[in-house]
MARKE-191621 format. One line per field, with one value per atom (N, C-alpha, C): atom name; residue number from 0; residue in three letters; x, y, z. Coordinates in nm, 4 decimals, decimal comma, padded with zeros to 6 digits, always signed. Example, Ala and Ser with C-alpha at 12.3 -4.5 7.8 and 13.67 -1.06 7.14 Angstrom:
2
at = (N  CA  C  N  CA  C)
i = (0  0  0  1  1  1)
aa = (ALA  ALA  ALA  SER  SER  SER)
x = (+01,3190  +01,2300  +01,3200  +01,2850  +01,3670  +01,2900)
y = (-00,5690  -00,4500  -00,3300  -00,2250  -00,1060  +00,0030)
z = (+00,7800  +00,7800  +00,7800  +00,7080  +00,7140  +00,7870)
This chain:
156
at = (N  CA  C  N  CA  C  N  CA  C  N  CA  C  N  CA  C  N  CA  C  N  CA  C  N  CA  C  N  CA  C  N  CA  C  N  CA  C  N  CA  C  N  CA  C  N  CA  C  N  CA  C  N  CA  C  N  CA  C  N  CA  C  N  CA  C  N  CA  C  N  CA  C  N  CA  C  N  CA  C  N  CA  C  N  CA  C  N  CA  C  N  CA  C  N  CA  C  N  CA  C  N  CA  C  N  CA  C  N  CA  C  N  CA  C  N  CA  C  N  CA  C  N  CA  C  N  CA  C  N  CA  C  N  CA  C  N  CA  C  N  CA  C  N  CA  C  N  CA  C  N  CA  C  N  CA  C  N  CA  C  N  CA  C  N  CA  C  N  CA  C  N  CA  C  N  CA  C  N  CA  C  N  CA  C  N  CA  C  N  CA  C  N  CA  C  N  CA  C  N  CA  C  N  CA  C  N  CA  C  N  CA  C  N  CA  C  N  CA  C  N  CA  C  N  CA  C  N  CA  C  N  CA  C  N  CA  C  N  CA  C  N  CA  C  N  CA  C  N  CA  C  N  CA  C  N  CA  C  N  CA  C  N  CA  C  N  CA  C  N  CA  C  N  CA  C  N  CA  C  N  CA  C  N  CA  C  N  CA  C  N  CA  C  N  CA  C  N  CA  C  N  CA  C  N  CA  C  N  CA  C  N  CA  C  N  CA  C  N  CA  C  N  CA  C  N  CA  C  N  CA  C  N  CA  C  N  CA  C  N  CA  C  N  CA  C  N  CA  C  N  CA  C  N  CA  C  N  CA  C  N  CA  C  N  CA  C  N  CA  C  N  CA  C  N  CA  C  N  CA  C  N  CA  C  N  CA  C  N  CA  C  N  CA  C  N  CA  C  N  CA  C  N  CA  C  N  CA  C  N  CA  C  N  CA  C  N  CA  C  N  CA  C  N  CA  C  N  CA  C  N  CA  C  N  CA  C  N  CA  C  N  CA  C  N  CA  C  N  CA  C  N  CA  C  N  CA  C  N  CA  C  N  CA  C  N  CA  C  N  CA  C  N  CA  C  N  CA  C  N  CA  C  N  CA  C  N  CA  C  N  CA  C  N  CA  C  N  CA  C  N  CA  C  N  CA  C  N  CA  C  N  CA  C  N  CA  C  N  CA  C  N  CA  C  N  CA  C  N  CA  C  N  CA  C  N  CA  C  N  CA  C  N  CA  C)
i = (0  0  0  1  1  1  2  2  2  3  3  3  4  4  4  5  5  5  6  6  6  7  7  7  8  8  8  9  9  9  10  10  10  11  11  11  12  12  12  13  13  13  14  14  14  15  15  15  16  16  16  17  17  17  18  18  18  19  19  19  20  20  20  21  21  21  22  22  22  23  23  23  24  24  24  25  25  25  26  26  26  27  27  27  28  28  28  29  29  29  30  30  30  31  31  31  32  32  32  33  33  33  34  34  34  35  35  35  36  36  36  37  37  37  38  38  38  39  39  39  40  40  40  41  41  41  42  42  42  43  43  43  44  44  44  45  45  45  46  46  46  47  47  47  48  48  48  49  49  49  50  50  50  51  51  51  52  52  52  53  53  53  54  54  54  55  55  55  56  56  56  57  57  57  58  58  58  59  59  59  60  60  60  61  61  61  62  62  62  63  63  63  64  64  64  65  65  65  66  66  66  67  67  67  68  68  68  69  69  69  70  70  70  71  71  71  72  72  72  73  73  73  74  74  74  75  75  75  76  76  76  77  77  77  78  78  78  79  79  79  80  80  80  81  81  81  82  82  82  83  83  83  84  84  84  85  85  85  86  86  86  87  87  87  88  88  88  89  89  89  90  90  90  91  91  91  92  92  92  93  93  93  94  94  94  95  95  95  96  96  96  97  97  97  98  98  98  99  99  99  100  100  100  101  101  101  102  102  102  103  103  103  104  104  104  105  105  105  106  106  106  107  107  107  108  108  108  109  109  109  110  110  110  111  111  111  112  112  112  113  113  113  114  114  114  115  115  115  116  116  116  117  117  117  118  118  118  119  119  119  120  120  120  121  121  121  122  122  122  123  123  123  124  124  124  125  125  125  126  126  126  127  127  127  128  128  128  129  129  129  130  130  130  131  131  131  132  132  132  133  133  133  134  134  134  135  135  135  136  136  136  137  137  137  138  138  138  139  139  139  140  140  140  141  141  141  142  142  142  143  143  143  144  144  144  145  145  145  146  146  146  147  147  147  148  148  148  149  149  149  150  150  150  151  151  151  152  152  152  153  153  153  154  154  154  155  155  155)
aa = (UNK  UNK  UNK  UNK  UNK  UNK  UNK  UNK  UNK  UNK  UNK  UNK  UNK  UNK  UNK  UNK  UNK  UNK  UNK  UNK  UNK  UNK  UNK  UNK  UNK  UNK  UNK  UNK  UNK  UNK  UNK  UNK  UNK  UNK  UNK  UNK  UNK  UNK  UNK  UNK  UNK  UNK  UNK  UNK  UNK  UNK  UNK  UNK  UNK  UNK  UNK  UNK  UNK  UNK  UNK  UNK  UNK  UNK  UNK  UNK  UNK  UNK  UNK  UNK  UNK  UNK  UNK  UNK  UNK  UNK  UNK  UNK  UNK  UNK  UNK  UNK  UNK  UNK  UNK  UNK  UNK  UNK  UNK  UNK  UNK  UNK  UNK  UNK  UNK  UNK  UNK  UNK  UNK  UNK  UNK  UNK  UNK  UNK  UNK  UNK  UNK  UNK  UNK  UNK  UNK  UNK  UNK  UNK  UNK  UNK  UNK  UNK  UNK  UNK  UNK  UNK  UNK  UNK  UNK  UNK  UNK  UNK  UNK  UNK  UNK  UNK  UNK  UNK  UNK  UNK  UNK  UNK  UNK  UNK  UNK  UNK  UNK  UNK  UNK  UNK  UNK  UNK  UNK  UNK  UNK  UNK  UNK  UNK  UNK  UNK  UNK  UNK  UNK  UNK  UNK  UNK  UNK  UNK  UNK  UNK  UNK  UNK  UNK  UNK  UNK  UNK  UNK  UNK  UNK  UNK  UNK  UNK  UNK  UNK  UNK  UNK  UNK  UNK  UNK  UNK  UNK  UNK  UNK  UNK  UNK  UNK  UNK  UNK  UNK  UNK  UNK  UNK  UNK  UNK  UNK  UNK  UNK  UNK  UNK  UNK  UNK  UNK  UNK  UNK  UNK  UNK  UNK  UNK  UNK  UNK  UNK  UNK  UNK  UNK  UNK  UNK  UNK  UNK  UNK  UNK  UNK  UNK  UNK  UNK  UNK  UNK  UNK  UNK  UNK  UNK  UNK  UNK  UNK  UNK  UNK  UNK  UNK  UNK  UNK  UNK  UNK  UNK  UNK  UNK  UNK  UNK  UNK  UNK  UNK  UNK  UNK  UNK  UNK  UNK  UNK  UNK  UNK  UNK  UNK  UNK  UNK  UNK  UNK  UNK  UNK  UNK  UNK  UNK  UNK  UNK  UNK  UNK  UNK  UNK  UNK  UNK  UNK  UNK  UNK  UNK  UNK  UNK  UNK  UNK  UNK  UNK  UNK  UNK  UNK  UNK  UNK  UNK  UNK  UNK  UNK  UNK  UNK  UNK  UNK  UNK  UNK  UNK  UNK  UNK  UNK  UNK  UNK  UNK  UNK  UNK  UNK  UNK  UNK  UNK  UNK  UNK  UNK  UNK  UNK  UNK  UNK  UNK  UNK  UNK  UNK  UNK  UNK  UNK  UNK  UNK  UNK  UNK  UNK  UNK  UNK  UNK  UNK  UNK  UNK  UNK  UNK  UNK  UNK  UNK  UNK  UNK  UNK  UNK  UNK  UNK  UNK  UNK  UNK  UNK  UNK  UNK  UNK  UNK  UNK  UNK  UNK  UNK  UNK  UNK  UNK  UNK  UNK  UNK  UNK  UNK  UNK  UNK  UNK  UNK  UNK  UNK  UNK  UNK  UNK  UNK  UNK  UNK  UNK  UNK  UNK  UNK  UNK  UNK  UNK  UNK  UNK  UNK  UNK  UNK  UNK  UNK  UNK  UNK  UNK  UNK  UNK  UNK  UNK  UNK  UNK  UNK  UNK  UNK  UNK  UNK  UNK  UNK  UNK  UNK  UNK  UNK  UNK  UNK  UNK  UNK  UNK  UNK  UNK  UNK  UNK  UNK  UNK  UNK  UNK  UNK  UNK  UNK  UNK  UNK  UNK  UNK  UNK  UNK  UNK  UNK  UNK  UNK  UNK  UNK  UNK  UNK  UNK  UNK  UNK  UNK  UNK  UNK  UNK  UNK  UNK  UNK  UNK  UNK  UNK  UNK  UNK  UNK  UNK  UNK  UNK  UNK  UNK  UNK)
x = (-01,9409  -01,8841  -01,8959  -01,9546  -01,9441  -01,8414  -01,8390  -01,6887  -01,6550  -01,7643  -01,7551  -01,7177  -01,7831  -01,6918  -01,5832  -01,5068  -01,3619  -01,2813  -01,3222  -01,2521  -01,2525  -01,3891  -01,3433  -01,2335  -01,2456  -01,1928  -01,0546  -00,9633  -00,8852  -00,8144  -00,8900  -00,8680  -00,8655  -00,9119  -00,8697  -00,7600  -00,7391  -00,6408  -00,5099  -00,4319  -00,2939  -00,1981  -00,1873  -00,1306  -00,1758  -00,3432  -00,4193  -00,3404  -00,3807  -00,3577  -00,2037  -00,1165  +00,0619  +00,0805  -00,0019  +00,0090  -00,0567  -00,1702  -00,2241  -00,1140  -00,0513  -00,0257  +00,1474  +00,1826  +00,2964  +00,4029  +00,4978  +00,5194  +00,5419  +00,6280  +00,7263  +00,6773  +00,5545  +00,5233  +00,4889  +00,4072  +00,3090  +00,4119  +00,5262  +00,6062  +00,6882  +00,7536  +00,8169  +00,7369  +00,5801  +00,5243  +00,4897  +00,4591  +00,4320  +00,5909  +00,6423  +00,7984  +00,7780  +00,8012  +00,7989  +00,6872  +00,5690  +00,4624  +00,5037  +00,5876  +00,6114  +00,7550  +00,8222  +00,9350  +00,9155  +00,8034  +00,7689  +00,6790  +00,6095  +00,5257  +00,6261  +00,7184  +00,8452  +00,8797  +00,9118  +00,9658  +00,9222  +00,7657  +00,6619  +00,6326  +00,6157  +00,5982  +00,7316  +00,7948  +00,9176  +00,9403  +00,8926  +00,8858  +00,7996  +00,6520  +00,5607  +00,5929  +00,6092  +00,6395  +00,7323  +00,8577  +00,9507  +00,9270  +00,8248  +00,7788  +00,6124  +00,5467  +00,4533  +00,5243  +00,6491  +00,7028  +00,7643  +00,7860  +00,8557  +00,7464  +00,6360  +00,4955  +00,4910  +00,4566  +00,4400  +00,5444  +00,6521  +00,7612  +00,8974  +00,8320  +01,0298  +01,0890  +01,2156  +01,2992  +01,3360  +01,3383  +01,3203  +01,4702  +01,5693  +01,7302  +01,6785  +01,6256  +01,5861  +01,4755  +01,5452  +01,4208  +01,3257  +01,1832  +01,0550  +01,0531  +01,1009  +01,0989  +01,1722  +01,3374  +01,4398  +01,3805  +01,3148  +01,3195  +01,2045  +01,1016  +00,9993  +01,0156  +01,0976  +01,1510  +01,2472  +01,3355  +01,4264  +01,3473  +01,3178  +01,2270  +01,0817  +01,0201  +00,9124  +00,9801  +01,0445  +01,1018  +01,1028  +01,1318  +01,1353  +00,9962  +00,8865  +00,7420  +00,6906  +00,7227  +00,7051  +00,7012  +00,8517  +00,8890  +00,7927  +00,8570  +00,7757  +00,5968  +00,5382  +00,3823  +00,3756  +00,4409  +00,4571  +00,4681  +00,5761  +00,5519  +00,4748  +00,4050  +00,3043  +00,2122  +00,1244  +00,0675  +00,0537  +00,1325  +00,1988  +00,1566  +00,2440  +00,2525  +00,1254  +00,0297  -00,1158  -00,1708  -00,1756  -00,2491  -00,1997  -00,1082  -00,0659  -00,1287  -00,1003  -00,1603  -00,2679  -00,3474  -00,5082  -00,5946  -00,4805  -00,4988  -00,4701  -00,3508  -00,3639  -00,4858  -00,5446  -00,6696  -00,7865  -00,7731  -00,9500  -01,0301  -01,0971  -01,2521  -01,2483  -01,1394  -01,1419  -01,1469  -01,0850  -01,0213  -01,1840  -01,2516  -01,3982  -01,4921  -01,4896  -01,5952  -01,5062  -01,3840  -01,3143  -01,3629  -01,4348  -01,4407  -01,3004  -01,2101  -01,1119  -01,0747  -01,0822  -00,9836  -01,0996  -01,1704  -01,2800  -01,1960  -01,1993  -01,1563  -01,0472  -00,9257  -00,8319  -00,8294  -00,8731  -00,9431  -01,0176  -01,0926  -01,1232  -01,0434  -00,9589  -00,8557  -00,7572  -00,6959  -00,6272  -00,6840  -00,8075  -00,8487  -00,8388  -00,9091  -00,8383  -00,7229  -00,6165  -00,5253  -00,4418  -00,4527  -00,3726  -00,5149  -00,6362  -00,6702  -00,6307  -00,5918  -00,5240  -00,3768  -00,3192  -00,1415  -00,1244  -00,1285  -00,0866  -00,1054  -00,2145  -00,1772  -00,1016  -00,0521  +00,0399  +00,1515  +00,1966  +00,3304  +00,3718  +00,2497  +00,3090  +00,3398  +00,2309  +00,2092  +00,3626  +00,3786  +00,5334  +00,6477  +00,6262  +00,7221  +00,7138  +00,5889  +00,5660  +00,6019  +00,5653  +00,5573  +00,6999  +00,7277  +00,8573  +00,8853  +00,7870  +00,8466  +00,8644  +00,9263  +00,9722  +00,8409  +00,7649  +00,6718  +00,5138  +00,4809  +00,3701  +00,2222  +00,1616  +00,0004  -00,0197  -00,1555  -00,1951  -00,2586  -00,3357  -00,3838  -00,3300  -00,2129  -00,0975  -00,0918  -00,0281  -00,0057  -00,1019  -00,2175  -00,3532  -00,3361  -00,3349  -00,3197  -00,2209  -00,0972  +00,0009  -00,0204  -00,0754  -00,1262  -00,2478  -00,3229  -00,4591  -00,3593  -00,2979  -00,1906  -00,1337  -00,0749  -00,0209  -00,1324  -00,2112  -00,3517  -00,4193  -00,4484  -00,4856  -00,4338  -00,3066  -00,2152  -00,1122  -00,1680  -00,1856  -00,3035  -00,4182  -00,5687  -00,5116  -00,4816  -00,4471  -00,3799  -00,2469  -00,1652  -00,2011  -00,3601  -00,4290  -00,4928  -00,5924  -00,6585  -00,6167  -00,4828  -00,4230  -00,3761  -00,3605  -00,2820  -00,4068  -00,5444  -00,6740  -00,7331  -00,6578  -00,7217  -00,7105  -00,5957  -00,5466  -00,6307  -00,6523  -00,7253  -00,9407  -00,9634  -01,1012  -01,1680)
y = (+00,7845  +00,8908  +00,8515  +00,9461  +00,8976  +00,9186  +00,8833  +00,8998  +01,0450  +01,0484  +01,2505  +01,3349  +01,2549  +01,3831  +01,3355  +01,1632  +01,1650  +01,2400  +01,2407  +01,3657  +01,4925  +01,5318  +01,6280  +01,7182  +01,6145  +01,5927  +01,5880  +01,5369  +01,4757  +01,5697  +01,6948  +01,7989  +01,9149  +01,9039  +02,0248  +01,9705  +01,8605  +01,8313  +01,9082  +01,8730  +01,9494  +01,9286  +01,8296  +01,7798  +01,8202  +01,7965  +01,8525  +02,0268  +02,0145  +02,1937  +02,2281  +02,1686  +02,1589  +02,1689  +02,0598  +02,0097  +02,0829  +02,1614  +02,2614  +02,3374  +02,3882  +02,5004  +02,5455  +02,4291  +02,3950  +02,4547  +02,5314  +02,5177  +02,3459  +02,2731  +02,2146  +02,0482  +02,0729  +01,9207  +01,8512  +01,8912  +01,8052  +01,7754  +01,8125  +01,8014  +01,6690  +01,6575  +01,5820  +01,4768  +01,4295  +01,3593  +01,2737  +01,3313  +01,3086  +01,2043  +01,2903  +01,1876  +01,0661  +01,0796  +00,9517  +00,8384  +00,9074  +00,8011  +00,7360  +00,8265  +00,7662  +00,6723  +00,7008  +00,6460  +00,5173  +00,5077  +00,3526  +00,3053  +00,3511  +00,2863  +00,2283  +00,2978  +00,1955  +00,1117  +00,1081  +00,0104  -00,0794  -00,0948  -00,1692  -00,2673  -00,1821  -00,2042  -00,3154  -00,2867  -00,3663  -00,4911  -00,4810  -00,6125  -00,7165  -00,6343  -00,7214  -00,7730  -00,6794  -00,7081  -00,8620  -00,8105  -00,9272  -01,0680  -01,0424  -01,1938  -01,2394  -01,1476  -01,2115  -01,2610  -01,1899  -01,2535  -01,3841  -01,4071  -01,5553  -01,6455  -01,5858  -01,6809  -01,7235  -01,6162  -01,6578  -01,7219  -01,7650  -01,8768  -01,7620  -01,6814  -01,5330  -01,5542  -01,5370  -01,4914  -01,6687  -01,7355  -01,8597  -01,9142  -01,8543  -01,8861  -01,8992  -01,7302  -01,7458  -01,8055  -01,8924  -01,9561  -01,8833  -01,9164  -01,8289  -01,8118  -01,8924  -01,9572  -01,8295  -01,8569  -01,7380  -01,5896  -01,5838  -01,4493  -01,3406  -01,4314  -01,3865  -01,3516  -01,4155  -01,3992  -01,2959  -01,2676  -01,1561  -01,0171  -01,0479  -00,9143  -00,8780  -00,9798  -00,9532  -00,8271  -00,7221  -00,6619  -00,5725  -00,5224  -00,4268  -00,4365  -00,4911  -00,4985  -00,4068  -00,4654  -00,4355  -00,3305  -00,2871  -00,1094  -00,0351  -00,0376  +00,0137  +00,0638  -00,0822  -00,0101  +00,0443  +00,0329  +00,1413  +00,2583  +00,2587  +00,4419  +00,5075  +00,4092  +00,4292  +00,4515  +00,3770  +00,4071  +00,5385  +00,5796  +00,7053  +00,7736  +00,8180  +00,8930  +00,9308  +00,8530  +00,8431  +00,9474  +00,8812  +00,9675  +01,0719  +01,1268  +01,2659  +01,3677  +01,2912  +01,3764  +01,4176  +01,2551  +01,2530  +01,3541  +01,4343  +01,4974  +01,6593  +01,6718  +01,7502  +01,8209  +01,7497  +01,7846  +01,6563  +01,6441  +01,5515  +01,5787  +01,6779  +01,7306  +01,6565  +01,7102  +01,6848  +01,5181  +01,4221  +01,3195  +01,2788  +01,2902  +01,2567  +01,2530  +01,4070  +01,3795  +01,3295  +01,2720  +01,2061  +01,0746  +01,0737  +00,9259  +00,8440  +00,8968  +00,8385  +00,8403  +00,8955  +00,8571  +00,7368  +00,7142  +00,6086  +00,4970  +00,5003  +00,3612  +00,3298  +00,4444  +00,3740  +00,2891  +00,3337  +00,3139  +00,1222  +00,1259  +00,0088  -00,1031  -00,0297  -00,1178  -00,1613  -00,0561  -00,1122  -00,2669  -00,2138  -00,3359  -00,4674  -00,4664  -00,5755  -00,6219  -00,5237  -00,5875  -00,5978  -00,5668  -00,6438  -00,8187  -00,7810  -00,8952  -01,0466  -00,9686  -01,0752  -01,1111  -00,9905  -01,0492  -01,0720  -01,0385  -01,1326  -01,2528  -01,3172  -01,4928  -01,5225  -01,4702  -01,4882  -01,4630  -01,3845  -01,3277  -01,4184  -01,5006  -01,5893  -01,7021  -01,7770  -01,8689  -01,8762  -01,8316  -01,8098  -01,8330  -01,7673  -01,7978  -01,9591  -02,0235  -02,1060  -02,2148  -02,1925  -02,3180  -02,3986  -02,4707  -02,5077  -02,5853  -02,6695  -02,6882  -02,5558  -02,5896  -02,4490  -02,4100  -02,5498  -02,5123  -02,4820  -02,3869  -02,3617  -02,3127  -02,4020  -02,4045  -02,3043  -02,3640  -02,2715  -02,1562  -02,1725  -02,0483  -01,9905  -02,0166  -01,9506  -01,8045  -01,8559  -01,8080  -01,6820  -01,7307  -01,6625  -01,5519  -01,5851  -01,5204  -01,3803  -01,4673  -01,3502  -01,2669  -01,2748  -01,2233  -01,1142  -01,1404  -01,0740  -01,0026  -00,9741  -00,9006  -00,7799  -00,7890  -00,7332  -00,6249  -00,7187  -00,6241  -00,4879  -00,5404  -00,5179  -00,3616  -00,4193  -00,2897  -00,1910  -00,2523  -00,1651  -00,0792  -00,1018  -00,0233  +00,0819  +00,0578  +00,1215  +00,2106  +00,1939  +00,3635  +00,4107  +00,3496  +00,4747  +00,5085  +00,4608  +00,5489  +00,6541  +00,6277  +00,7275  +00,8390  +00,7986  +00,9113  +00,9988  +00,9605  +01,0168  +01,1180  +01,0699  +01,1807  +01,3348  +01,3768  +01,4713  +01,5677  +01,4636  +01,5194  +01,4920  +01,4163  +01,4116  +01,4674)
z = (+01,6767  +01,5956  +01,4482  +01,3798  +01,2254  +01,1343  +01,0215  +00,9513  +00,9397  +00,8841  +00,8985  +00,9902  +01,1365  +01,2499  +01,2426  +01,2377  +01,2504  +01,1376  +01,0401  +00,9337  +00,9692  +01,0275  +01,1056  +01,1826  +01,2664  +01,4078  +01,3416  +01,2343  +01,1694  +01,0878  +01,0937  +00,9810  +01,1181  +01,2150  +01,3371  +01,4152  +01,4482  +01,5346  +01,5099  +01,6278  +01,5951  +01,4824  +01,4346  +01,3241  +01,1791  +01,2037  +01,0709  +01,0374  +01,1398  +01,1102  +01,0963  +01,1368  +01,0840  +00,9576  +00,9414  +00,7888  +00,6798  +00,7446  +00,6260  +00,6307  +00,7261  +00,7129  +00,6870  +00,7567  +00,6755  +00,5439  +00,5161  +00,3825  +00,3147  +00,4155  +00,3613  +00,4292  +00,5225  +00,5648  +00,4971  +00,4308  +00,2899  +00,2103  +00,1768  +00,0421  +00,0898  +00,1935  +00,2994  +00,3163  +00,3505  +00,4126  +00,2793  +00,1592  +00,0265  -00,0430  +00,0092  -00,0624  +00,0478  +00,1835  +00,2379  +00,1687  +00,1626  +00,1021  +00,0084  -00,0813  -00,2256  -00,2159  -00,1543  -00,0932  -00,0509  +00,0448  +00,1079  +00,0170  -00,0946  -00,1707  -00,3019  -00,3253  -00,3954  -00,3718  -00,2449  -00,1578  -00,1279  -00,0949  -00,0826  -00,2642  -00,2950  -00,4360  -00,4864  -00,5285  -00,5535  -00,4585  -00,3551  -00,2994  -00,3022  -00,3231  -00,3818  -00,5410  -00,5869  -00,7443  -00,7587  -00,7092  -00,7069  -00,6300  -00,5493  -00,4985  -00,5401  -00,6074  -00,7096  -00,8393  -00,8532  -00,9968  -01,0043  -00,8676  -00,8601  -00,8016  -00,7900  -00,7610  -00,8923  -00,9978  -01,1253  -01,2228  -01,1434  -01,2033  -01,2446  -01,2754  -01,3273  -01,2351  -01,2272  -01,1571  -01,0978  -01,1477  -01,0907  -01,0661  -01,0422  -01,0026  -00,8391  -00,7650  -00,6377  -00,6215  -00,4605  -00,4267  -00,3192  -00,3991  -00,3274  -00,2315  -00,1194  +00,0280  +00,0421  -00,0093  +00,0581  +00,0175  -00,1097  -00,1385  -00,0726  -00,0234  +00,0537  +00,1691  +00,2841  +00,3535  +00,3561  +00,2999  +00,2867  +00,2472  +00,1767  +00,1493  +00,2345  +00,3226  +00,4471  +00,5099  +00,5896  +00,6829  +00,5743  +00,4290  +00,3689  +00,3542  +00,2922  +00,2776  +00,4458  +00,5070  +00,6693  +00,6863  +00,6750  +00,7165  +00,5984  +00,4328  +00,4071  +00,4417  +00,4306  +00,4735  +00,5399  +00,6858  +00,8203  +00,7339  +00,7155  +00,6382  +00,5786  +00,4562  +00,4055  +00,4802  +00,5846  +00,6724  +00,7458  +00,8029  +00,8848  +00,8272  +00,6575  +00,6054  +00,5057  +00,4856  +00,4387  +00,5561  +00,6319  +00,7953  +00,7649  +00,8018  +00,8032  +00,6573  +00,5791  +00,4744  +00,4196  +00,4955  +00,5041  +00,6125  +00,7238  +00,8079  +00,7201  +00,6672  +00,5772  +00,4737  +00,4343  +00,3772  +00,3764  +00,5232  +00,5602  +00,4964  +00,4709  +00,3861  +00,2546  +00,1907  +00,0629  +00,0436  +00,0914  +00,1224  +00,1413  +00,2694  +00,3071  +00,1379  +00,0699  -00,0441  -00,1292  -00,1725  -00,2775  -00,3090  -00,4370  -00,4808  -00,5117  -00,5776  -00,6044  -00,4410  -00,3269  -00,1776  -00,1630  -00,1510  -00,1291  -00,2039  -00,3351  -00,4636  -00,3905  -00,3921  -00,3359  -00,1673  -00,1128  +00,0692  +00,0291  -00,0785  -00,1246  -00,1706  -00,2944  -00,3649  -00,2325  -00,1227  -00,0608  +00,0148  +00,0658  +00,1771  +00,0838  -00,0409  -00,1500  -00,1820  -00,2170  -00,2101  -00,0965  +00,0513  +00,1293  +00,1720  +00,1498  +00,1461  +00,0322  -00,0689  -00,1324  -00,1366  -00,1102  -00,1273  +00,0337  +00,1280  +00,2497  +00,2460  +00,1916  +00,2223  +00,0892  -00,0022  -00,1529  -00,0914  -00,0104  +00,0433  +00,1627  +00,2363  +00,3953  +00,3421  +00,2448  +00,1536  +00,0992  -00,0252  -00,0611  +00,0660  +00,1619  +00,2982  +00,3160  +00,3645  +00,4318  +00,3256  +00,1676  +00,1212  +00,1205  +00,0920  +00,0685  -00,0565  -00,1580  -00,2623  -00,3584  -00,4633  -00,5682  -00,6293  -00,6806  -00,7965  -00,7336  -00,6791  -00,6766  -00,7046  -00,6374  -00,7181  -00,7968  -00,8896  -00,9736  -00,8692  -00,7822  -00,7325  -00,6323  -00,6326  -00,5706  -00,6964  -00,7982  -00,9199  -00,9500  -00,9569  -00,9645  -00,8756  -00,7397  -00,6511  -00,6507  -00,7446  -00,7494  -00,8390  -00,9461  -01,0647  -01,0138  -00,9492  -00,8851  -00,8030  -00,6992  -00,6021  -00,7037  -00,7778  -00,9062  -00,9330  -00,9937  -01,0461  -00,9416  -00,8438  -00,7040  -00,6429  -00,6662  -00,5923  -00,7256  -00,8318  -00,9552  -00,9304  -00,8902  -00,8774  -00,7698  -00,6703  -00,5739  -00,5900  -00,6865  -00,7333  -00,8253  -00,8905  -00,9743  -00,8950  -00,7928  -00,7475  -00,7211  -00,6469  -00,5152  -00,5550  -00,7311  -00,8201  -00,8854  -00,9103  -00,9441  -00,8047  -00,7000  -00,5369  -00,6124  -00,6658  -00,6734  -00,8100  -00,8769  -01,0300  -00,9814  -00,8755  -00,9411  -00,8011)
């Protein structure tokens, strides 16, 4: 199956078609996204910032850990709630360069902040490596690209 029939396929299904048609699904499915992408967001934020030494009262170990299960739930939602909306208007989504950039930026930045985010868990002294640091700094950057893209779907 090529990408194209699953957009297809993605844009007729039962859901696709809810969601076009919908007054109030898209508006709903759109807040959850943005909802778990706060949520998501703020947790990365606050544990790349203590990669990069801020916040340095909490320790990295505890704060990574505490905040893993909000990172967690959030993306689930995000997840979900991407699908659904990507089912909402598949076509468009299929010829979108900006749905592509972002589809890209994501696979980047969960390829870079998951081992910055286990790393942080696992390590146990306070002061960590420079390319830890790096790492957190690039994560930052990363999933900065990602809520422009996601915010350019709509304009390009």
């Amino acid at each position: 199956m090529s990408l194209l029939a699953l957009f297809q396929w993605l844009s007729h299904s039962a859901v696709g078609v809810y969601m076009q048609q919908s007054q109030w699904a898209f508006a709903v499915v759109e807040t959850t996204h943005l909802l778990g992408l706060a949520a998501l967001g703020g947790s990365l934020i606050v544990v790349s910032l203590r990669a990069l030494g801020l916040l340095a009262r909490i320790a990295s170990r505890q704060l990574a850990r505490e905040l893993l299960p909000i990172a967690i739930l959030s993306f689930v939602a995000i997840a979900v709630s991407g699908v659904l909306m990507v089912s909402g208007e598949a076509l468009k989504c299929y010829y979108s360069p900006a749905f592509r950039a972002k589809m890209a930026a994501l696979a980047i930045a969960l390829i870079i902040s998951l081992p910055v985010y286990f790393e942080q868990i696992r390590h146990r002294d306070e002061r960590l490596p420079w390319w830890h640091r790096v790492g957190a700094a690039l994560s930052l950057l990363s999933w900065l690209s990602v809520g422009i893209a996601g915010r350019a779907i709509g304009f390009l």
